[in-house]
C-alpha positions, 0 to 999 in steps of 0.5 A: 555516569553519577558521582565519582564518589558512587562509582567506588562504593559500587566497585568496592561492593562488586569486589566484596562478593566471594566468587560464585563455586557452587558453595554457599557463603556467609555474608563475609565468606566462610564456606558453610556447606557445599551446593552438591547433597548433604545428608543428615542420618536420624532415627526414625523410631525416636519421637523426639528425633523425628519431631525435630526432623519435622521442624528441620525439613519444614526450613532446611536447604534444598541441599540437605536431604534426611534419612531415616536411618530404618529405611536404609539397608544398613549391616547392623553393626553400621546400623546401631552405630548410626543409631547412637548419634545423628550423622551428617555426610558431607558431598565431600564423603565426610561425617560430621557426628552429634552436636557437629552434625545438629549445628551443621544441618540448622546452621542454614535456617533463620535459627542458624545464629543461634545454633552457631553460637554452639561452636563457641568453646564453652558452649561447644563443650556444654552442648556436646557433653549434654548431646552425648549423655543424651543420645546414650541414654536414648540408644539404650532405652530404646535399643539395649535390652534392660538387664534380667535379675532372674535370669542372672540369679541372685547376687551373692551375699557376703 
């Protein structure tokens, strides 16, 4: 039977465990990401986007699939606004976007600490700042055509 000092410890144990619902859990029980598919949206023309995609996939949970956003057959208006920041479409039918949907996706690999840590408001705010200049900059290098003095004329002089 053991001590009666071990039997609670036990119980008290059994009791802390969140019920099983098909969601994963944190240790201490928020609800991180639903069991069903989440889908992470990327570019797929984009180096750097697909360096980190193949780093993401080698550690990410078998719930989370990537799709390169140039395989889909997408309206090129959904298309390009896709292009612009990573999206991540929750089982629910929810986007999360940019630095939201970057923390999502690794926050369930052995670096999800770190990446939470970006949730912190100082941090959040930085990070989403540093994610958005970033992703414009990406988007119109690689999408937007560069601006054609000759074809524009001169500037007027004054």
């Amino acid at each position: 039977n053991g001590a009666p000092g071990c039997q609670r410890v036990g119980a008290r144990a059994a009791r802390k465990k969140p019920p099983y619902s098909g969601k994963v859990y944190r240790p201490w029980g928020e609800k991180v990401m639903n069991r069903d598919n989440d889908t992470l949206y990327y570019d797929g023309r984009c180096p750097l986007c697909n360096a980190e995609m193949t780093r993401l996939a080698a550690h990410k949970p078998d719930h989370l699939a990537l799709k390169d956003i140039h395989q889909l057959d997408l309206d090129d208006v959904t298309k390009h606004r896709m292009l612009k920041t990573l999206h991540l479409q929750a089982a629910d039918g929810s986007f999360k976007v940019g630095i939201e949907a970057n923390i999502t996706a690794w926050e369930e690999t052995r670096w999800g600490w770190m990446w939470r840590l970006l949730r912190l408001p100082v941090l959040r705010y930085i990070a989403g700042l540093a994610y958005d200049a970033w992703a414009g900059k990406r988007y119109q290098r690689m999408y937007e055509p560069p601006f054609d003095r000759s074809s524009q004329g001169s500037p007027p002089r004054h």
